[in-house]
C-alpha positions as CSV (number, residue, x, y, z in Angstrom):
1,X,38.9,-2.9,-21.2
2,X,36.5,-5.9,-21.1
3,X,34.5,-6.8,-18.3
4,X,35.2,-9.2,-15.7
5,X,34.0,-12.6,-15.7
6,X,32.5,-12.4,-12.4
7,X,30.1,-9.5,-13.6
8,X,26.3,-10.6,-12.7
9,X,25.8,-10.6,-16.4
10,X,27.5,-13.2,-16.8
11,X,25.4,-15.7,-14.3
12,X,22.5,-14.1,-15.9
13,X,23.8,-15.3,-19.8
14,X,24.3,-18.4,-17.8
15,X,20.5,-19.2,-16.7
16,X,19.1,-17.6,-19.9
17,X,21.5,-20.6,-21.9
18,X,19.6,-23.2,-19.7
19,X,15.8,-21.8,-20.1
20,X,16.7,-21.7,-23.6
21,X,18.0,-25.4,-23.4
22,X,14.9,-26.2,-22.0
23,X,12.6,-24.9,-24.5
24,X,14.1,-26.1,-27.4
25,X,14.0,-29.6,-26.3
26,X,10.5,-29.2,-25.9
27,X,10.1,-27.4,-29.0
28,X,12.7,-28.7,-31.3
29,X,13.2,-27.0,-34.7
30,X,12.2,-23.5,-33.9
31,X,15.0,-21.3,-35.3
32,X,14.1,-18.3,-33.3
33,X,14.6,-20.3,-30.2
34,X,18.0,-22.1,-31.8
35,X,18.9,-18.5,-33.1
36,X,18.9,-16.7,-29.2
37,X,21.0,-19.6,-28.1
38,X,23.6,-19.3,-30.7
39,X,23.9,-15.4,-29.6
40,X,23.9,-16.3,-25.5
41,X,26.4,-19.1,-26.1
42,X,28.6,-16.6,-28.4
43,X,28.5,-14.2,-25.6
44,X,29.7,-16.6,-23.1
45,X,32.4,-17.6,-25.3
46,X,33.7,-13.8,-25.2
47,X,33.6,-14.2,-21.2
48,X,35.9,-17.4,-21.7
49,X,38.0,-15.4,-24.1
50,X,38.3,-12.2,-21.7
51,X,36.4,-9.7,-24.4
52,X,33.3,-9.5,-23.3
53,X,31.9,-6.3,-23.1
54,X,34.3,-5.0,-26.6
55,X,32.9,-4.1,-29.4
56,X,33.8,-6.5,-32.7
57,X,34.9,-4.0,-34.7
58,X,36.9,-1.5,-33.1
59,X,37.5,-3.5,-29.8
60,X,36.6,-0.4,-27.7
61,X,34.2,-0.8,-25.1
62,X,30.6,-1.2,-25.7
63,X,28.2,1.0,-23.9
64,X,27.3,-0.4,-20.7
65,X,23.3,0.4,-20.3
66,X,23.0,-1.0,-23.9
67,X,25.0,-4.1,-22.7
68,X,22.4,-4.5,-19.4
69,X,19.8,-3.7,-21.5
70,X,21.1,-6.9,-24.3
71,X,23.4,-8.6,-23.0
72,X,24.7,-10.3,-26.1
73,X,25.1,-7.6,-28.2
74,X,29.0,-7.3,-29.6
75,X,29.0,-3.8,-31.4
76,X,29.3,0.0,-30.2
77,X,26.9,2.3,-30.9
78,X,29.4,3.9,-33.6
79,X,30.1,0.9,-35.3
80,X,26.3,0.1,-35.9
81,X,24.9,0.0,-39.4
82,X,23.0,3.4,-41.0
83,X,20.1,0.8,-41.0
84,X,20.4,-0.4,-36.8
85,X,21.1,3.4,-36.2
86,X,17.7,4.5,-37.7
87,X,16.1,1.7,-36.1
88,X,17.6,2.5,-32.6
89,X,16.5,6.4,-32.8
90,X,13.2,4.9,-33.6
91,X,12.8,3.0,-30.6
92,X,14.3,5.6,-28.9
93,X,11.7,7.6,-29.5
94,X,9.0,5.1,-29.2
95,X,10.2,4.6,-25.7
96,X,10.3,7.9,-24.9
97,X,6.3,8.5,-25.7
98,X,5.9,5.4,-23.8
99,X,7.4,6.6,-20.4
100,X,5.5,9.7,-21.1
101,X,2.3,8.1,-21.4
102,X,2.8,6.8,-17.7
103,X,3.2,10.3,-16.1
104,X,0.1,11.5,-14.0
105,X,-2.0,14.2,-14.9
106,X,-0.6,17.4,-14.3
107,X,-1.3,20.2,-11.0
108,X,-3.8,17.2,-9.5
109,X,-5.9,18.1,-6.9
110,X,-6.7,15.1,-4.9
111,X,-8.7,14.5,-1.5
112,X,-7.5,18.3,-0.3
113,X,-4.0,18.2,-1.9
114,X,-2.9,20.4,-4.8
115,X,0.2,18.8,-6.6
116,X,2.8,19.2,-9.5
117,X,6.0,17.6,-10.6
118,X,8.7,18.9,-13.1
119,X,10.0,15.1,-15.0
120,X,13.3,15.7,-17.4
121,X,15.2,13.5,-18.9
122,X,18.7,13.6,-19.5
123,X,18.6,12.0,-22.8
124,X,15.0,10.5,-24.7
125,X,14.6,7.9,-22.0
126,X,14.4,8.1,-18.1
127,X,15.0,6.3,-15.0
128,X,13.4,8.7,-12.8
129,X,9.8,7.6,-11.9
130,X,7.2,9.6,-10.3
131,X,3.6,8.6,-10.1
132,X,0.2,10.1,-8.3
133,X,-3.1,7.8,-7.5
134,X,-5.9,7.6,-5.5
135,X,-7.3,4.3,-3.9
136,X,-9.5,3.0,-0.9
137,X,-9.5,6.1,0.6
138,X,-5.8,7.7,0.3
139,X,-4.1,9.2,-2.0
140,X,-0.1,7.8,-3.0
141,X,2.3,10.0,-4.6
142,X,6.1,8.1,-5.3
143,X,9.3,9.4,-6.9
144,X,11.9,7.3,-7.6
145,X,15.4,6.8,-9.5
146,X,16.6,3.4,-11.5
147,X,20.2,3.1,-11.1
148,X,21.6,3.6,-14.4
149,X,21.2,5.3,-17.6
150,X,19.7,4.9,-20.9
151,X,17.3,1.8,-22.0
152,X,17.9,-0.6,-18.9
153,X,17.1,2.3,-16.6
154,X,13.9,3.4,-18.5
155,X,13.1,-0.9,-18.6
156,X,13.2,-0.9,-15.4
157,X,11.6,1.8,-14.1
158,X,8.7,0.8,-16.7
159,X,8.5,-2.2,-14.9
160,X,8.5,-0.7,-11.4
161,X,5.8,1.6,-12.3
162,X,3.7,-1.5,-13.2
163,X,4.7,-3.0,-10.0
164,X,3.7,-0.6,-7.7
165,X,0.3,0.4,-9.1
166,X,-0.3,-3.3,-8.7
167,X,0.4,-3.8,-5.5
168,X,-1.2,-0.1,-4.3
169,X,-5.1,-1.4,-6.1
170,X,-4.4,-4.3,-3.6
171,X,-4.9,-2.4,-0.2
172,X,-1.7,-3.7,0.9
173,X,-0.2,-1.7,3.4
174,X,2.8,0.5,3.2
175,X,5.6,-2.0,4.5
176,X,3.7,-4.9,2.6
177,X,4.1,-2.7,-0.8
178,X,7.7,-2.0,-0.3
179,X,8.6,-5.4,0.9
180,X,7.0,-7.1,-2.3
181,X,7.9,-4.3,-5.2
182,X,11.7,-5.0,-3.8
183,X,11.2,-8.6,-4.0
184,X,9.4,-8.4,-7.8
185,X,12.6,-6.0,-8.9
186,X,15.4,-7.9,-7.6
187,X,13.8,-10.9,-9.3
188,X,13.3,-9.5,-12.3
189,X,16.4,-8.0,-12.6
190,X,19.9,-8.1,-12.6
191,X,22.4,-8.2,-9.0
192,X,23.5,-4.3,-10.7
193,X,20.4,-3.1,-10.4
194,X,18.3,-1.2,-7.9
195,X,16.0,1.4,-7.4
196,X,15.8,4.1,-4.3
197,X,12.4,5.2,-3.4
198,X,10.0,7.4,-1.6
199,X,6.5,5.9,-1.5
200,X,4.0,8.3,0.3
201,X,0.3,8.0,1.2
202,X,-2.0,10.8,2.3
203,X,-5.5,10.8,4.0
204,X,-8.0,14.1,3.7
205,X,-6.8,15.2,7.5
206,X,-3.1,15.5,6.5
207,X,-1.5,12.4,7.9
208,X,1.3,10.7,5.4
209,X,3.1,7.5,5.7
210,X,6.2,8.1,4.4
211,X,8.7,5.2,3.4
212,X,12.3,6.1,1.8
213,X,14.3,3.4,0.7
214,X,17.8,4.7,-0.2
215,X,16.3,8.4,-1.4
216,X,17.4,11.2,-1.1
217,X,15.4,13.0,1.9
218,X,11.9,14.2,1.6
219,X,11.5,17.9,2.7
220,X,8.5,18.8,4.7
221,X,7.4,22.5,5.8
222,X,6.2,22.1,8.9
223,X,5.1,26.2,11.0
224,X,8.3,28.2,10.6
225,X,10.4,25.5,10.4
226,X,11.0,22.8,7.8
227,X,11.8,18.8,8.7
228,X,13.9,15.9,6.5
229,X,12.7,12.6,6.3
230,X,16.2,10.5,5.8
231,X,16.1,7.3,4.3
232,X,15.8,4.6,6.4
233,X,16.2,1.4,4.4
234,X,18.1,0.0,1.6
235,X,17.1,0.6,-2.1
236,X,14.7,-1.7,-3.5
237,X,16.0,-4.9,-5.6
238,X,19.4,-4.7,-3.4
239,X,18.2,-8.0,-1.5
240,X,15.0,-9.7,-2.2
241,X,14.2,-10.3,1.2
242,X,13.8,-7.2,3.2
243,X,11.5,-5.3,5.5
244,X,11.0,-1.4,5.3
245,X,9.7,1.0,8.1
246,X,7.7,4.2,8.0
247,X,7.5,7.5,9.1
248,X,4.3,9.0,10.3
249,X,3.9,13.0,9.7
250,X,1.0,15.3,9.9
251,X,0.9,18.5,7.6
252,X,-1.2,20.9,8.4
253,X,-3.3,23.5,6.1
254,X,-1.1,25.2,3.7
255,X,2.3,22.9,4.3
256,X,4.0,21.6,1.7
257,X,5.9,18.3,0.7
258,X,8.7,18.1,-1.6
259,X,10.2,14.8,-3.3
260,X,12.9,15.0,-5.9
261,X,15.8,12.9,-7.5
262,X,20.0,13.5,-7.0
263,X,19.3,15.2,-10.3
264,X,18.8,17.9,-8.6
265,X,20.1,17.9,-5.4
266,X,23.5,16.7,-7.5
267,X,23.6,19.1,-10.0
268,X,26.9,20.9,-10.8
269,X,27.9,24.6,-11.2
270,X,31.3,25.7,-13.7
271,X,33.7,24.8,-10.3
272,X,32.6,21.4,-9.7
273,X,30.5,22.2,-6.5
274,X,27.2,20.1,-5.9
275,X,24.1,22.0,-5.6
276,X,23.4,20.1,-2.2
277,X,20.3,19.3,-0.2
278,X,20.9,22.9,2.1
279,X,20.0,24.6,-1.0
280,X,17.2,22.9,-1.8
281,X,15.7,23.1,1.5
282,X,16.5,26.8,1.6
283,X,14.5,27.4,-1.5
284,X,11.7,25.0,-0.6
285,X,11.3,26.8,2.2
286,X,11.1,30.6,1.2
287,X,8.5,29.7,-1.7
288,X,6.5,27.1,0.3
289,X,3.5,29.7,0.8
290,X,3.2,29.4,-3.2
291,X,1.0,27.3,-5.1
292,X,2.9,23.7,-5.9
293,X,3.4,24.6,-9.5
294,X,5.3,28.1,-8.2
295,X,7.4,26.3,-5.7
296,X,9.2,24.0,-8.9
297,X,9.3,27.2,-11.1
298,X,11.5,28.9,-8.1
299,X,13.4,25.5,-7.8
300,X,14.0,25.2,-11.4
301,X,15.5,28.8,-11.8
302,X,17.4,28.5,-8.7
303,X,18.7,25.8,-9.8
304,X,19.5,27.0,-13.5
305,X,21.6,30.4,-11.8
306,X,23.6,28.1,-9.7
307,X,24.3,26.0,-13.0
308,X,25.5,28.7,-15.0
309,X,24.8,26.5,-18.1
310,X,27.1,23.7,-16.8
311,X,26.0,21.0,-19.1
312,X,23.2,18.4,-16.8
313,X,24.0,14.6,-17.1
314,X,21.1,13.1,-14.8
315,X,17.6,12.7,-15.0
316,X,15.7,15.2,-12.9
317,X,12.5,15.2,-11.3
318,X,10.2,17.3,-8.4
319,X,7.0,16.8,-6.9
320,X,5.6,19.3,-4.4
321,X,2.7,18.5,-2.9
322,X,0.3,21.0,-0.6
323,X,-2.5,20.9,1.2
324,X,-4.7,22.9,-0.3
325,X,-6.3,25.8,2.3
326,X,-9.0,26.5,0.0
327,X,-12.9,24.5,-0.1
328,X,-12.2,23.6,-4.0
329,X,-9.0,21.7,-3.3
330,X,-10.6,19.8,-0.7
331,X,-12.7,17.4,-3.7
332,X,-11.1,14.4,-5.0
333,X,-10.2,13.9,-8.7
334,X,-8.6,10.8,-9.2
């Protein structure tokens, strides 16, 4: 089945064909720039002709994060070339050191937090994003999911973690950093795209802002009891003009924060049945006392029992973050 006509690709072949335009008239001759036109306009032509989106060859359709990641390509990933199929495993992999690069160091301890996160692709490239830093004073911590699978998702959540380190070294504040990495995302990408988000900062005496656009709840041990933060806006990049609000918490000595992705929270046992945010939040809570590190070990084989060896389709991350009860946790190490 090809894709509609109306599909945002489309508008976005559309204004690529006119940039193009553009820069060949001002550079006339260059054959790379001539080349990239012939492919947008040949794509186009497939919209006219209702095939757009089927492979050439077999006229099944082409894989759908390869066609946001390259919107004029015309062949499925079976019906590439030995030659174009070593070449993709070899960016493949590139990528995938790449996005490794960009995690944070490992069980931080940061301005009287201890933290860890658990990151796991589904496949050699990820749209889950998670990032720890330290600047003016306070300490962030994000996680994040790219709508999406495969190379667009792992583009985009490249970008986004470019984004947002940019606009945290400006002293912006929370709202101001939301409001501006949505902006720069739905720019930059297609109408498809999005991101949800929780963005957190942290001061030494336990106070967090918390924003979560479109996330999936933070869980926050809090005494004997334990307390979701809901999302409360939209998903950045679904409108380029919005305004996000915070939450204000306080966590005292020894409490604990937990961020994650639906990779975990939508996990799947042998019967179909979701793992769910109750179970999460019941297993959060009886290891809270542990160190952060402990916490995602107990998550992660909760989480593998209740699986039963189900096979896992999403990207899946955790963060737990605690604050530490001890004098050495209370240094900062950025």
């Amino acid at each position: 089945m090809a894709i509609n006509e109306n599909y945002p690709i489309r508008d976005g072949l559309i204004v690529r064909r006119r940039r193009l335009e553009k820069a060949i008239a001002s550079t006339p001759g260059n054959q790379r720039l001539e080349g990239l036109l012939r492919e947008v306009e040949s794509a186009l032509e497939r919209f006219d002709k209702g095939t757009y989106g089927l492979c050439d060859v077999c006229h099944e359709p082409i894989e759908p994060e390869r066609l946001a990641a390259d919107p004029t390509i015309c062949i499925c990933l079976d019906h590439l070339s030995t030659d174009e199929q070593r070449a993709l495993e070899d960016d493949l992999a590139v990528a995938s050191q790449i996005q490794r690069g960009l995690l944070p160091e490992q069980e931080k301890r940061v301005m009287g937090w201890e933290t860890a996160y658990y990151y796991e692709p589904a496949g050699l490239v990820s749209g889950d994003y998670c990032d720890l830093l330290s600047h003016g004073g306070s300490f962030y911590f994000t996680v994040g999911d790219v709508s999406g699978k495969g190379v667009s998702a792992a583009m985009l959540m490249t970008h986004l973690h470019a984004t947002l380190r940019t606009l945290v070294f400006q002293s912006l504040s929370l709202e101001k950093i939301m409001e501006q990495a949505s902006r720069m995302f739905c720019e930059s990408s297609l109408p498809s795209h999005f991101a949800t988000l929780a963005l957190g900062r942290a001061n030494t005496d336990g106070d967090i802002d918390l924003c979560i656009a479109g996330h999936v709840p933070a869980l926050i041990v809090q005494g004997p009891g334990i307390r979701r933060i809901e999302a409360t806006d939209l998903p950045l990049g679904m409108f380029c003009h919005g305004h996000f609000s915070v939450t204000k918490v306080h966590v005292d000595l020894g409490e604990s924060v937990l961020l994650y992705t639906d990779g975990l929270s939508e996990s799947l046992d042998p019967s179909g049945a979701e793992y769910g945010i109750d179970r999460v939040q019941t297993v959060f809570k009886a290891t809270s006392h542990l160190p952060p590190q402990e916490i995602i070990t107990a998550c992660l084989a909760d989480l593998e029992s209740f699986r039963s060896g189900t096979a896992r389709f999403d990207d899946l991350t955790l963060m737990v973050l605690r604050r530490s009860t001890t004098a050495a946790g209370k240094g900062a190490r950025a």
